[in-house]
Backbone as CSV, one residue per row, in Angstrom:
resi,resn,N_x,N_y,N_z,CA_x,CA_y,CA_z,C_x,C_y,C_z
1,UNK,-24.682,-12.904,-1.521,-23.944,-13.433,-0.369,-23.458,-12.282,0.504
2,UNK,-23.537,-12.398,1.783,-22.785,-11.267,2.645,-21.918,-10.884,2.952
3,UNK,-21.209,-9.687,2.673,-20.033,-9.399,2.840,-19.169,-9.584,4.459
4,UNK,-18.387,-10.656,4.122,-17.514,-10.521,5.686,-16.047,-10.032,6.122
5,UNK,-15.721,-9.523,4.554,-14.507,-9.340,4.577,-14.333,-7.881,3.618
6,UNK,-14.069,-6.569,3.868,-14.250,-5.764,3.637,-11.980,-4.570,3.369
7,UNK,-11.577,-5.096,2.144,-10.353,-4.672,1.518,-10.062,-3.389,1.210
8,UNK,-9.460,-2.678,1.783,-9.177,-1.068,1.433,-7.749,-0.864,0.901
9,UNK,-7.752,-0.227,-0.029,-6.383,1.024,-0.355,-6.403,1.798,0.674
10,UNK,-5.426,2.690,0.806,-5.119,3.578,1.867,-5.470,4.640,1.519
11,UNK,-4.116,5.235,0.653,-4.349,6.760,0.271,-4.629,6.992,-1.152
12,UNK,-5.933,7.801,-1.131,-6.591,7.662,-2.394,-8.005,6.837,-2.682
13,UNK,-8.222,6.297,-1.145,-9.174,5.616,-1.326,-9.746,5.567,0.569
14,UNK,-9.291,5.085,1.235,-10.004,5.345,2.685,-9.900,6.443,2.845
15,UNK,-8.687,7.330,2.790,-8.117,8.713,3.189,-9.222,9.400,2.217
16,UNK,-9.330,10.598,2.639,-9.606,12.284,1.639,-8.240,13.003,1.538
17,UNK,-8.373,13.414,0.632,-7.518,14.748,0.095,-6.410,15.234,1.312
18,UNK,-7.251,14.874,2.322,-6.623,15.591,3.451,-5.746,14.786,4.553
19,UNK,-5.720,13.166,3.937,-5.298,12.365,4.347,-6.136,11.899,5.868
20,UNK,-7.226,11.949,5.718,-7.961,11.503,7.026,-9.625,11.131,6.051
21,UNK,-9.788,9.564,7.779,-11.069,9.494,7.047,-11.904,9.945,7.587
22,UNK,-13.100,10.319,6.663,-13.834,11.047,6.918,-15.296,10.650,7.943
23,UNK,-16.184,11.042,8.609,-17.082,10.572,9.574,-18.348,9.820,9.056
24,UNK,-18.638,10.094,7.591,-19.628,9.284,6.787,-18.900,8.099,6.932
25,UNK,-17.163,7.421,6.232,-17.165,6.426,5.863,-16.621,5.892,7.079
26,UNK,-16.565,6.386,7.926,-15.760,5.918,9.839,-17.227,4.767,9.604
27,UNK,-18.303,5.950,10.225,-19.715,5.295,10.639,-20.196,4.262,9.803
28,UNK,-19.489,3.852,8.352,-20.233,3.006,7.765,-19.677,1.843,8.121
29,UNK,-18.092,2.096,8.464,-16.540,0.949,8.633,-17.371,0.137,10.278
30,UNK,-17.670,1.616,11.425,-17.816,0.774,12.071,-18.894,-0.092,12.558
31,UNK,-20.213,0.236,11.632,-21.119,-0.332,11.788,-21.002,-1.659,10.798
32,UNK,-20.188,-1.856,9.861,-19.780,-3.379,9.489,-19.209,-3.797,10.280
33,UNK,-18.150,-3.213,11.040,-17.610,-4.381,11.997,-18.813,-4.991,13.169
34,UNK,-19.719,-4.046,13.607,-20.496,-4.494,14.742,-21.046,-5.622,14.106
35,UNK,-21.276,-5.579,12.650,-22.112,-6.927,12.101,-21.296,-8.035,11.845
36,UNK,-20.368,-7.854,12.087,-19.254,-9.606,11.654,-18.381,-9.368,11.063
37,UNK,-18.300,-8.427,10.061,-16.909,-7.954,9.126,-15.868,-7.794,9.673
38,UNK,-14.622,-8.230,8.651,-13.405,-7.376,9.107,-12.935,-6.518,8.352
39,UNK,-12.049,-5.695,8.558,-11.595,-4.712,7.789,-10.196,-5.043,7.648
40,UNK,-9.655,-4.798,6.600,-8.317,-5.495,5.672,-7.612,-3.412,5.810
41,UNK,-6.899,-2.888,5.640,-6.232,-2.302,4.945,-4.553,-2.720,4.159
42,UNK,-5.091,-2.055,2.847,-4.002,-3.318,2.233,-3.061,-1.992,1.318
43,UNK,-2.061,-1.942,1.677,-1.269,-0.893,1.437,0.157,-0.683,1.106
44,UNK,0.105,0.104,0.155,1.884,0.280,-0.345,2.910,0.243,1.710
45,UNK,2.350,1.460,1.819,2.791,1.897,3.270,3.600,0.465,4.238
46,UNK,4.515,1.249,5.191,5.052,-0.059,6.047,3.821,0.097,7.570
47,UNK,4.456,-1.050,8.210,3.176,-1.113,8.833,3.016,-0.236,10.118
48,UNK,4.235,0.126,10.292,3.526,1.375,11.706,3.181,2.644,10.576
49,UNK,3.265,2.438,9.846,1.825,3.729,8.871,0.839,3.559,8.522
50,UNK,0.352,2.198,9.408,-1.001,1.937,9.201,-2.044,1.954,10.507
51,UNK,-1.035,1.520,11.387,-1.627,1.513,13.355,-2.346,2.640,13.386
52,UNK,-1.824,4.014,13.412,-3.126,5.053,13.781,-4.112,4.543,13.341
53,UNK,-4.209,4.411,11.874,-5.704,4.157,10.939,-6.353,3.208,12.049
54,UNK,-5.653,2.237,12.488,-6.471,0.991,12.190,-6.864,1.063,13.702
55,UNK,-6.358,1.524,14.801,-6.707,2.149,16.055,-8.056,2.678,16.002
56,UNK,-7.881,4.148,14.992,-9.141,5.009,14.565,-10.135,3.853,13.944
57,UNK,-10.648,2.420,13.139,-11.571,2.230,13.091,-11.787,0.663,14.093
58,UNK,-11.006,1.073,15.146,-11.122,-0.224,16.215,-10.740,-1.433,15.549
59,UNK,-10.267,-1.590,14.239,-9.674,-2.987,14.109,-8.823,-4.050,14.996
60,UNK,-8.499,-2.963,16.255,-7.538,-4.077,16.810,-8.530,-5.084,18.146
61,UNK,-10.003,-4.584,17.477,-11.058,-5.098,18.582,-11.514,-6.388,17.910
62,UNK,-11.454,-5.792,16.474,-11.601,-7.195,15.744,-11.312,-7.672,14.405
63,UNK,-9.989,-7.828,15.298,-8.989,-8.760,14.579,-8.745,-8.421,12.771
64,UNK,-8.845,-7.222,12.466,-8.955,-6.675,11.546,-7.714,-6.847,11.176
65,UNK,-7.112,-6.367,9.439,-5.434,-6.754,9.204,-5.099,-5.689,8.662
66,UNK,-3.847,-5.757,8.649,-3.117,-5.004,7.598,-2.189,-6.134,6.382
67,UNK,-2.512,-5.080,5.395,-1.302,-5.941,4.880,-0.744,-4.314,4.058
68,UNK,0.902,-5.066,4.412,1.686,-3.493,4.492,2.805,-3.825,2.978
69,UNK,3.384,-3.362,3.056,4.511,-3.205,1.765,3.751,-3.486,0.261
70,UNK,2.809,-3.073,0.096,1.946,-3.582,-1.091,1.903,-5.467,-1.243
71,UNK,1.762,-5.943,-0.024,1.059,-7.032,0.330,2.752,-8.441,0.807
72,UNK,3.142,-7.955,0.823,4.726,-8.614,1.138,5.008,-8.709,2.902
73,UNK,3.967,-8.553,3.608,4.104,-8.030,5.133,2.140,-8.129,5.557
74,UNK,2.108,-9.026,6.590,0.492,-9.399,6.820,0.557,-9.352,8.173
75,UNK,-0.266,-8.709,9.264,-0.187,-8.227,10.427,-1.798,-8.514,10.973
76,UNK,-1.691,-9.304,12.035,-3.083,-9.298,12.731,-3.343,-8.159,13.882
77,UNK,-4.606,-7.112,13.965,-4.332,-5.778,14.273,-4.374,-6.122,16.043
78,UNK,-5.228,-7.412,16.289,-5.772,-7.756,17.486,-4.687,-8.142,18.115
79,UNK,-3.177,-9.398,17.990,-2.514,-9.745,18.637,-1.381,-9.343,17.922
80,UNK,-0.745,-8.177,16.593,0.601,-7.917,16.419,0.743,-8.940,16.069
81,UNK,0.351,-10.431,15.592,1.148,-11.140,15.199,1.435,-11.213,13.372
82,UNK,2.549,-11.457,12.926,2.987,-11.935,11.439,2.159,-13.061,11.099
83,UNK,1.196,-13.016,10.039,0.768,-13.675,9.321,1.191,-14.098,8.379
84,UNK,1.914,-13.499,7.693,2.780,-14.143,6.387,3.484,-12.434,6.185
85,UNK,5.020,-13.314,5.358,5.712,-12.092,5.595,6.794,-12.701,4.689
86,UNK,7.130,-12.079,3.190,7.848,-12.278,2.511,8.898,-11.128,1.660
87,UNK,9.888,-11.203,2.362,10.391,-10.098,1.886,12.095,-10.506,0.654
88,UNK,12.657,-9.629,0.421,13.295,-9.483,-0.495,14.657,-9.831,0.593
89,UNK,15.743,-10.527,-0.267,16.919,-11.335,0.220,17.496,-10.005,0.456
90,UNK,18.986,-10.362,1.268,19.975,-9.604,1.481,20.904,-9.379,-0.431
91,UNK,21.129,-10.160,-0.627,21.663,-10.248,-1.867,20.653,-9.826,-2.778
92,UNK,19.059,-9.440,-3.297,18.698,-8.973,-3.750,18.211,-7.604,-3.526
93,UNK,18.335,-7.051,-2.209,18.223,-6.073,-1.870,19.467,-5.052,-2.397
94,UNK,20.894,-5.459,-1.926,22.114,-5.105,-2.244,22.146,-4.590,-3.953
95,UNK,21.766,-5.392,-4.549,21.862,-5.258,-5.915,20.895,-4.072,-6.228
96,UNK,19.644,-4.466,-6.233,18.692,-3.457,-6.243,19.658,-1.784,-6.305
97,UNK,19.956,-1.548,-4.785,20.566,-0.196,-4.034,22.074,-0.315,-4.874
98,UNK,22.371,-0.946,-5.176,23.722,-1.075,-6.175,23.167,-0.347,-7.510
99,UNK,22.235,-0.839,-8.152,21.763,-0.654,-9.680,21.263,0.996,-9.829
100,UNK,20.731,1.145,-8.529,20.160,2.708,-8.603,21.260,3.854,-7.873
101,UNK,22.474,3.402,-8.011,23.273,4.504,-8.097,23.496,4.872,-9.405
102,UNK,23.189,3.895,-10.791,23.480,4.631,-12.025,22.082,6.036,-11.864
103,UNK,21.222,6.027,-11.603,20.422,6.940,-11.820,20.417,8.135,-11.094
104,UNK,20.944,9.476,-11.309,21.266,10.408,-10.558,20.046,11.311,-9.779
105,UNK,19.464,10.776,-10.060,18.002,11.691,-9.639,16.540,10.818,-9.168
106,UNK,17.281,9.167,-8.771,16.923,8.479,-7.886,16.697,8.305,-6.752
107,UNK,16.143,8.687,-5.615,16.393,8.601,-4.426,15.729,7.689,-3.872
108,UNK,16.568,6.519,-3.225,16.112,5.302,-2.934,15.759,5.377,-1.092
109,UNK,14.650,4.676,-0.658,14.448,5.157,0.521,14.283,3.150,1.199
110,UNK,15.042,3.485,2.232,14.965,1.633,3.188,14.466,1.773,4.426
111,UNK,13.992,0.883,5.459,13.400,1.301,6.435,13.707,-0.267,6.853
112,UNK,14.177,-0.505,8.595,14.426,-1.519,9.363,13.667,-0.422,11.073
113,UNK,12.902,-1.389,11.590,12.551,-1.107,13.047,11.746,0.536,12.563
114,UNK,12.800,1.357,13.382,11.568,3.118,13.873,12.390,3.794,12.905
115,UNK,13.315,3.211,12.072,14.439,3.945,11.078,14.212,3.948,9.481
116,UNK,14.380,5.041,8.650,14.233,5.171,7.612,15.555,5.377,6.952
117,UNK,16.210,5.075,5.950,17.835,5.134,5.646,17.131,5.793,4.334
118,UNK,18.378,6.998,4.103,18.212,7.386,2.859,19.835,7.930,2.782
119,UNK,20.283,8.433,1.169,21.441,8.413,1.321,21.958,10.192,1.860
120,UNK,20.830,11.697,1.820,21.065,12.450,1.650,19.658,13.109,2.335
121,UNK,19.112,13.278,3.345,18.000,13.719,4.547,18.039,14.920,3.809
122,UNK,18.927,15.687,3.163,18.202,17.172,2.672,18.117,17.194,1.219
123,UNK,18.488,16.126,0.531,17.610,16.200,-0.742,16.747,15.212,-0.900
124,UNK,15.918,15.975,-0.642,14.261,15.710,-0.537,13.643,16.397,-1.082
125,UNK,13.430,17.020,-2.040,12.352,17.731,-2.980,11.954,17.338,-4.370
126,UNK,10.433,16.833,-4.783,10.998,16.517,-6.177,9.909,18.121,-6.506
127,UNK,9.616,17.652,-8.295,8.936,18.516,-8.821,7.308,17.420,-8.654
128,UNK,6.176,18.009,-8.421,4.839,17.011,-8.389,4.122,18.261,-8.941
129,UNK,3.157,17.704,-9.951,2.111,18.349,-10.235,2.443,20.341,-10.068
130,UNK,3.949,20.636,-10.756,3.804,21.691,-11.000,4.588,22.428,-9.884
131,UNK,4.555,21.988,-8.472,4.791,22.410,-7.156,5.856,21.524,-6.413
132,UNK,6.612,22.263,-5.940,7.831,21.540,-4.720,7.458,20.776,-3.957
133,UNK,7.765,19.717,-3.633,6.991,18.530,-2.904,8.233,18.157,-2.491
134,UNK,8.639,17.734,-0.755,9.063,17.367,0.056,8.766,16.288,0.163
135,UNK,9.379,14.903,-0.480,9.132,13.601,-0.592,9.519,12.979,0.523
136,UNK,10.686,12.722,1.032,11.392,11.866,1.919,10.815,12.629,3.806
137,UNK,10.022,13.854,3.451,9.433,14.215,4.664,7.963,13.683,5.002
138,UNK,7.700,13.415,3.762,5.927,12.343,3.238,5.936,10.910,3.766
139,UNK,7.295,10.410,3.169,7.251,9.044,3.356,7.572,8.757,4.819
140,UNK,8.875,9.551,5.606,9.097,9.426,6.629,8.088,9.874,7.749
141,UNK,7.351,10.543,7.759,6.278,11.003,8.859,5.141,9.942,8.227
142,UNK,5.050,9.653,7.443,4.106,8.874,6.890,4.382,7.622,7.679
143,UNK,5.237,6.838,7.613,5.570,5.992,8.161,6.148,6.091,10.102
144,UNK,5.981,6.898,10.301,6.288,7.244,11.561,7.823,6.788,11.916
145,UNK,8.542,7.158,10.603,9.668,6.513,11.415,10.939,7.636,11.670
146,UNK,11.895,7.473,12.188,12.999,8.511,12.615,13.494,8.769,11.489
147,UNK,14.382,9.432,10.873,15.013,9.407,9.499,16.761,9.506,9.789
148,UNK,17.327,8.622,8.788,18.958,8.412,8.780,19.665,8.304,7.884
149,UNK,20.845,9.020,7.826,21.407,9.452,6.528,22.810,8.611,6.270
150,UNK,22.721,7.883,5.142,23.616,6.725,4.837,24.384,6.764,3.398
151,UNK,25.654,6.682,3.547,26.220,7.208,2.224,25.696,6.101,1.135
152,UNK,26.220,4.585,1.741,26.054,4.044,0.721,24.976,2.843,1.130
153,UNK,23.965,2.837,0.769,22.851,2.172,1.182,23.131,0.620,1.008
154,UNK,23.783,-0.046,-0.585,24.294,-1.010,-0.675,24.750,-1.602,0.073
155,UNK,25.708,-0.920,0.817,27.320,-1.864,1.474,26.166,-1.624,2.624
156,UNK,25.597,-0.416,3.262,24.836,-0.643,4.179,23.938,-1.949,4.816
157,UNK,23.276,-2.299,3.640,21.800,-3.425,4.074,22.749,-4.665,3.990
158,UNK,22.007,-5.381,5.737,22.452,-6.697,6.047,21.601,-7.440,6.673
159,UNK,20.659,-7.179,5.778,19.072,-7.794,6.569,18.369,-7.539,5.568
160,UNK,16.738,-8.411,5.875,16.169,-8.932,4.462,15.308,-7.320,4.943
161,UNK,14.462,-6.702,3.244,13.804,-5.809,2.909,12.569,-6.232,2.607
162,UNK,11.397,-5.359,3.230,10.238,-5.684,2.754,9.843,-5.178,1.160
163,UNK,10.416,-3.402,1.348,10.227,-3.053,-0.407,11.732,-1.877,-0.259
164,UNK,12.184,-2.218,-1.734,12.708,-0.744,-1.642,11.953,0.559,-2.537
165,UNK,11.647,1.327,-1.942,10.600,2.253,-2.531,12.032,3.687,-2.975
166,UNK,11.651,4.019,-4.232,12.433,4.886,-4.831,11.667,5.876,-5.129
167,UNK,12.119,7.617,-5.536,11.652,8.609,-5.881,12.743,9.256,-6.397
168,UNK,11.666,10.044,-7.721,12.408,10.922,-8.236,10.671,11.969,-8.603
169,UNK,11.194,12.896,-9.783,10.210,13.858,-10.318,9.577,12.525,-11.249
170,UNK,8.515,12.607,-11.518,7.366,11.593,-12.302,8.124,11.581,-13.689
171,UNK,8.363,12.775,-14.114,8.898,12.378,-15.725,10.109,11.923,-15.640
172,UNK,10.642,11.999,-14.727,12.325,11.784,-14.753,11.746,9.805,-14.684
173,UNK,10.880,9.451,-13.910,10.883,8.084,-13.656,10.259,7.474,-14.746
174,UNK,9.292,8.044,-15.359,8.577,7.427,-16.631,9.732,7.577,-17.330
175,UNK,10.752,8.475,-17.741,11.834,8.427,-18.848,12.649,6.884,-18.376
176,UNK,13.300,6.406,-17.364,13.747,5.585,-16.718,13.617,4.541,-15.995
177,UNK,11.956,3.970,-16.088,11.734,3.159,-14.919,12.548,1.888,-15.504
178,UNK,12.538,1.876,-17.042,12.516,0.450,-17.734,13.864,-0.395,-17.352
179,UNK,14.937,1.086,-17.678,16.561,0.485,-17.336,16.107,0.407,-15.554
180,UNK,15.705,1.164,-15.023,15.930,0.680,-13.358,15.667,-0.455,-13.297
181,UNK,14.297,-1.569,-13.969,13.928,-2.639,-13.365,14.388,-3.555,-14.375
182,UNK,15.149,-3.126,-15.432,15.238,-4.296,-16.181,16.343,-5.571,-15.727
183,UNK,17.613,-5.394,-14.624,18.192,-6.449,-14.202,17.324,-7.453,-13.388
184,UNK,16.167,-6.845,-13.441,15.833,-7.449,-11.982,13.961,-7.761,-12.797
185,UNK,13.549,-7.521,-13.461,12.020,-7.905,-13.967,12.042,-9.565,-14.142
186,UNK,12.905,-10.219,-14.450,12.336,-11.706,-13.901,12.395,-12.098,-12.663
187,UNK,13.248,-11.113,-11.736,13.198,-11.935,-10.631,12.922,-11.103,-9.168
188,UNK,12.222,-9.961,-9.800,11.348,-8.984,-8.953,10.293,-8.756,-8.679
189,UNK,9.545,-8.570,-8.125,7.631,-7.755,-8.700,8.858,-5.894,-8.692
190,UNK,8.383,-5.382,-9.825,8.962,-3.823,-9.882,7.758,-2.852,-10.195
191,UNK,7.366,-2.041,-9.907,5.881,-1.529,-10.170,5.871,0.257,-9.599
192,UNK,5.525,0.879,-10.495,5.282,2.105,-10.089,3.761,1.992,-8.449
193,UNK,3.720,2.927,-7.757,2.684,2.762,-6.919,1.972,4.345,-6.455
194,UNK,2.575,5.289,-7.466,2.274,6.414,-7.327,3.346,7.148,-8.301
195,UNK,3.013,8.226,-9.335,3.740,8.705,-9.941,4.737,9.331,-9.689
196,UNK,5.102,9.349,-8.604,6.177,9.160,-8.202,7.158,8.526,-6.939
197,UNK,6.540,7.530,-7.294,6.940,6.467,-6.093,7.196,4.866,-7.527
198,UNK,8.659,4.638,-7.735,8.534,3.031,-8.167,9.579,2.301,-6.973
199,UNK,8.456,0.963,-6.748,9.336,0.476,-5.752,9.693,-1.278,-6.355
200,UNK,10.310,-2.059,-5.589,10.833,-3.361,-5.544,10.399,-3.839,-4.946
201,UNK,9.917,-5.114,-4.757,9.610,-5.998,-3.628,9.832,-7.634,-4.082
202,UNK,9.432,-8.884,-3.650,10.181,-10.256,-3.633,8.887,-10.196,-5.312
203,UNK,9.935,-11.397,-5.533,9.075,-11.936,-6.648,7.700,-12.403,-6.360
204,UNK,6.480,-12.154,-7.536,5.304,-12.353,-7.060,4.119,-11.913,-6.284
205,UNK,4.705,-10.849,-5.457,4.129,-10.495,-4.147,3.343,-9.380,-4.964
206,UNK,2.196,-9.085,-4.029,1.005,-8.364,-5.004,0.279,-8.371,-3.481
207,UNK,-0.955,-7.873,-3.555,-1.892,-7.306,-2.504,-3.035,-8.502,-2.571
208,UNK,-3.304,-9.268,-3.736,-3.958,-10.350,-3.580,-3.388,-11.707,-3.440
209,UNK,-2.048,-11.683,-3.434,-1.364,-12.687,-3.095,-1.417,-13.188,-1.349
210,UNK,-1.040,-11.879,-0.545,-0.903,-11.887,0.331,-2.396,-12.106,1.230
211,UNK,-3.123,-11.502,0.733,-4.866,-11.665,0.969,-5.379,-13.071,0.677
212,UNK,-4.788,-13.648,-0.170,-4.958,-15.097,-0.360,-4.415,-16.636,0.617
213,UNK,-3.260,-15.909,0.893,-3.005,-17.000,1.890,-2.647,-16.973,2.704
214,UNK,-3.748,-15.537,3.253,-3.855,-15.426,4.785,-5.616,-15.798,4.820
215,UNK,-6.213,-15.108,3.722,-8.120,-15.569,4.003,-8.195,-16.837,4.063
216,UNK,-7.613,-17.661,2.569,-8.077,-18.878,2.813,-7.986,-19.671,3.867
217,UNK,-7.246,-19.798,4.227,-7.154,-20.668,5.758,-7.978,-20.336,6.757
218,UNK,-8.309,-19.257,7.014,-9.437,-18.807,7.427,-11.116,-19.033,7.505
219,UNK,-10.648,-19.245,6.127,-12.331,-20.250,5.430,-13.541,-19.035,5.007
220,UNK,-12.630,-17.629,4.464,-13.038,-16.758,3.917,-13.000,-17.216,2.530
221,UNK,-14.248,-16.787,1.539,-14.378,-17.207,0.392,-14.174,-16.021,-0.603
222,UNK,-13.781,-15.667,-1.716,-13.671,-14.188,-2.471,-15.060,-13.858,-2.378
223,UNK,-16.032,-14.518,-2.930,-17.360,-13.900,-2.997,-17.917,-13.156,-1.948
224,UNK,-17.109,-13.232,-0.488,-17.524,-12.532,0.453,-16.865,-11.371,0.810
225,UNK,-15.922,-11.006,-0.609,-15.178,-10.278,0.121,-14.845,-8.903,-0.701
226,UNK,-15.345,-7.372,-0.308,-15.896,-6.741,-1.408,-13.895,-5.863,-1.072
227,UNK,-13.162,-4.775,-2.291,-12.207,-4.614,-2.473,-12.234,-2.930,-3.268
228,UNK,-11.653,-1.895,-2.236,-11.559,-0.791,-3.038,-10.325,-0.155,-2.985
229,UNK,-10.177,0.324,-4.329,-9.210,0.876,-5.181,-8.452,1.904,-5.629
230,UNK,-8.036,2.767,-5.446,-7.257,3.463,-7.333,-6.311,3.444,-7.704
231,UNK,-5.329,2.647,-7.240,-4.060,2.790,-7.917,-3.507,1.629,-8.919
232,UNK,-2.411,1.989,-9.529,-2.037,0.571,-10.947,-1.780,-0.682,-9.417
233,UNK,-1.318,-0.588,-8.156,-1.047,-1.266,-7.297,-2.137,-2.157,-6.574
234,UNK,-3.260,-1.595,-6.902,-4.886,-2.207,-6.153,-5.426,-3.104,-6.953
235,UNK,-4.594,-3.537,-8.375,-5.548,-4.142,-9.226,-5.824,-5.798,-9.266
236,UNK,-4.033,-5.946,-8.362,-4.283,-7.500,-8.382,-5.415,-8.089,-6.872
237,UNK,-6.371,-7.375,-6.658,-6.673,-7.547,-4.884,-8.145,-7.365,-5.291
238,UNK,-8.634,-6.013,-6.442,-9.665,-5.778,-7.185,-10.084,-7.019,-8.120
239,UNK,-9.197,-7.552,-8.611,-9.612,-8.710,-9.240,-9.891,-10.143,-8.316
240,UNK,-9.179,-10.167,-7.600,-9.334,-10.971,-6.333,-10.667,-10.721,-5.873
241,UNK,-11.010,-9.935,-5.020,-12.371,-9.963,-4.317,-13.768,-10.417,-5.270
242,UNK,-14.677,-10.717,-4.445,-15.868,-11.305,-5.057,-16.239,-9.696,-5.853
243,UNK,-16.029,-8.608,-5.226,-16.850,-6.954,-5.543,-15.354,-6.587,-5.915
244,UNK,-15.167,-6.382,-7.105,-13.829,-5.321,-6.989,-14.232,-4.084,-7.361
245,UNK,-13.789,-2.493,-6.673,-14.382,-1.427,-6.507,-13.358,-0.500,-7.260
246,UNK,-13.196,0.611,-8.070,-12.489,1.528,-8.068,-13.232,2.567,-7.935
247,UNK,-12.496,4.042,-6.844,-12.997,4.701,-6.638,-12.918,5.892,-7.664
248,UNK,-13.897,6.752,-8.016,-14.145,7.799,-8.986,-12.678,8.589,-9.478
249,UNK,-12.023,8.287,-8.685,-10.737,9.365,-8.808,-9.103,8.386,-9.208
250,UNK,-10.353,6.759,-9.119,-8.623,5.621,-10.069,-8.546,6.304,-11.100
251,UNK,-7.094,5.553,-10.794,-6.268,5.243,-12.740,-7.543,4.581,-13.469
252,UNK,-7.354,4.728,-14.504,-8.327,4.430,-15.804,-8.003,2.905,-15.918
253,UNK,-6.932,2.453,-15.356,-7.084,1.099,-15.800,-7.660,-0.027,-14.926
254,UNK,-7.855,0.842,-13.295,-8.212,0.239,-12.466,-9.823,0.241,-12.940
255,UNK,-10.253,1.131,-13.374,-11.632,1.330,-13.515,-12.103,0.195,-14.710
256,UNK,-11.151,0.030,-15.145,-11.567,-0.640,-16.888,-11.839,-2.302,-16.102
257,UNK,-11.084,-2.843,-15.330,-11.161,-4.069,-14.528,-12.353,-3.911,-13.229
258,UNK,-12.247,-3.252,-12.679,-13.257,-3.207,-11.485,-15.081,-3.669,-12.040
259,UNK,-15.513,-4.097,-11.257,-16.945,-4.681,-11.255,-18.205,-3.360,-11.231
260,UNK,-17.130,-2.407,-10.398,-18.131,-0.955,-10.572,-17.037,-0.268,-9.934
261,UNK,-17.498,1.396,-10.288,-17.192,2.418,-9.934,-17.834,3.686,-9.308
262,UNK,-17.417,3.498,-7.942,-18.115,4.455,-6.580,-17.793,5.928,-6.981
263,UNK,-18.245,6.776,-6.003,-17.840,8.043,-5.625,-16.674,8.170,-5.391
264,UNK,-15.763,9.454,-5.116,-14.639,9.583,-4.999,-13.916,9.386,-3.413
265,UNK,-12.917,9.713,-3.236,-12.089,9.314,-2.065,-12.556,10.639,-1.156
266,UNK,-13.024,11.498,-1.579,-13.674,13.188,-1.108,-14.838,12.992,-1.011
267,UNK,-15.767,12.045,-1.739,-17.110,11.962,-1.735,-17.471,10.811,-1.001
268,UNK,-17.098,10.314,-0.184,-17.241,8.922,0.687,-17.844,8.061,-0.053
269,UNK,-17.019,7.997,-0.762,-17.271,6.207,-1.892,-17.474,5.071,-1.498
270,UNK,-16.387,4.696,-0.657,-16.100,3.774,0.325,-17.937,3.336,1.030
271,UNK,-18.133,4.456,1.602,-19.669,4.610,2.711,-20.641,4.053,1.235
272,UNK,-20.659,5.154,0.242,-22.384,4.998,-0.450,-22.001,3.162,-0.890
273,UNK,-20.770,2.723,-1.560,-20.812,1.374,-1.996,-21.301,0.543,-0.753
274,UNK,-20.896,0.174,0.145,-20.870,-0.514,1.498,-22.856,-0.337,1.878
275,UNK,-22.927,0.731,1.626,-24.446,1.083,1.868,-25.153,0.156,1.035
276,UNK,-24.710,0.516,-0.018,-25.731,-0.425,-1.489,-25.496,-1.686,-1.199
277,UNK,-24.351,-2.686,-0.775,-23.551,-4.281,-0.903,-24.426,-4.173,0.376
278,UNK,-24.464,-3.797,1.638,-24.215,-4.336,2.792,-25.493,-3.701,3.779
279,UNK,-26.600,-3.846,3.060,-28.107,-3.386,3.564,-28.352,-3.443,5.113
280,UNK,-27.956,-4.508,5.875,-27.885,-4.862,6.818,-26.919,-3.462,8.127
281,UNK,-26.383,-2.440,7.753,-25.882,-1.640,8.261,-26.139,-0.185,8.325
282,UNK,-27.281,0.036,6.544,-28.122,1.168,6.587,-28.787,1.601,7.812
């Protein structure tokens, strides 16, 4: 059956190393769209950290989506409009930013409009892979948004949250994720989305949730709809699609579920799979 609906991860999987995509898998993206496809990017990220991308592969020509907060936030690229959009209460947000003041080496990050709230703009460094890593300068340019410094984030938020995304050093969060999410694991989705990134979002919400009841209505079928990967966050969207993909450089567990496994996020994975599924664009 032909692929018409074509699901990406962001970083780690469209991106290279270098956080840009590369001109093999541009040319493969935009020669599916000339044939009927759309292009999904479906991403931890909020959604003005997805507009450049989706500019760069003309999605907003056709009607291509995003879906942003690891699938809690659904955006049509052609008219800006909300497709579905479920985010986390005022009263569960509060609590959340309440619970992670026990953890001293938490740094919880919120974002409303062009603004990013954090409680402390200069501690921002964790430890990653050995090397000083400037976190809250990643997420905030990442997201294109201004950055603002808020003592107490709790008493702060008075409006609903799409995710609250937290950081610390990776071991500090594997020692701790369990007490962070345990008030809240029945009545959260809580999920690491990078080793050092665990965030919050509404109950349920997942990347194939949100892909689900925005395609169907549409009268998109899974079998048409191929899905690539690497993170523990890509898996409910990988199982979803008719093709679920992990790229050479997933988590091991994404790979253990996926239908196959491409080239890497450096080796235009994305391009050689799309080549093999989607003959019609060779």
């Amino acid at each position: 059956m032909a692929i018409k609906v074509i699901i990406m991860d962001v970083d780690g999987t469209l991106t290279n190393s270098k956080k840009v995509v590369t001109p093999k898998t541009k040319e493969a993206l935009l020669k599916a769209e000339e044939k009927g496809a759309i292009l999904i990017l479906a991403s931890g990220r909020p959604t003005s950290g997805l507009m450049d991308l989706a500019r760069e592969l003309k999605m907003d020509q056709y009607h291509g989506l995003l879906v942003a907060y690891n699938g809690s936030k659904v955006i049509d690229c052609k008219t800006n409009e909300t497709l579905f959009n479920q985010a986390l209460s005022v009263e569960e947000g509060k609590a959340v930013l309440e619970h992670m003041k026990k953890f001293e080496r938490v740094r919880p990050m919120i974002d409303k409009g062009e603004y990013m709230y954090v409680n402390n703009v200069y501690d921002n460094w964790i430890t990653w892979k050995g090397e000083p890593f400037n976190v809250i300068q990643y997420e905030s340019r990442g997201g294109k948004f201004k950055l603002c410094e808020v003592d107490d984030l709790a008493a702060f938020v008075d409006f609903p949250l799409n995710k609250i995304l937290t950081t610390s050093d990776p071991e500090y969060l594997q020692a701790h994720y369990q007490e962070m999410m345990e008030p809240f694991k029945d009545t959260l989705s809580c999920m690491f989305t990078g080793d050092f990134y665990f965030e919050f979002t509404a109950q349920g919400i997942d990347k194939a949730k949100a892909l689900d009841t925005v395609l169907s209505p549409m009268g998109y079928r899974r079998e048409e709809m191929i899905a690539f990967g690497d993170g523990h966050n890509d898996a409910s969207m990988v199982n979803y699609a008719g093709i679920g993909v992990a790229m050479a450089n997933a988590v091991d567990d994404l790979k253990a579920i996926a239908d196959e496994v491409t080239l890497s996020h450096d080796e235009d994975g994305i391009a050689a799979s799309l080549y093999k599924h989607m003959p019609e664009i060779v």
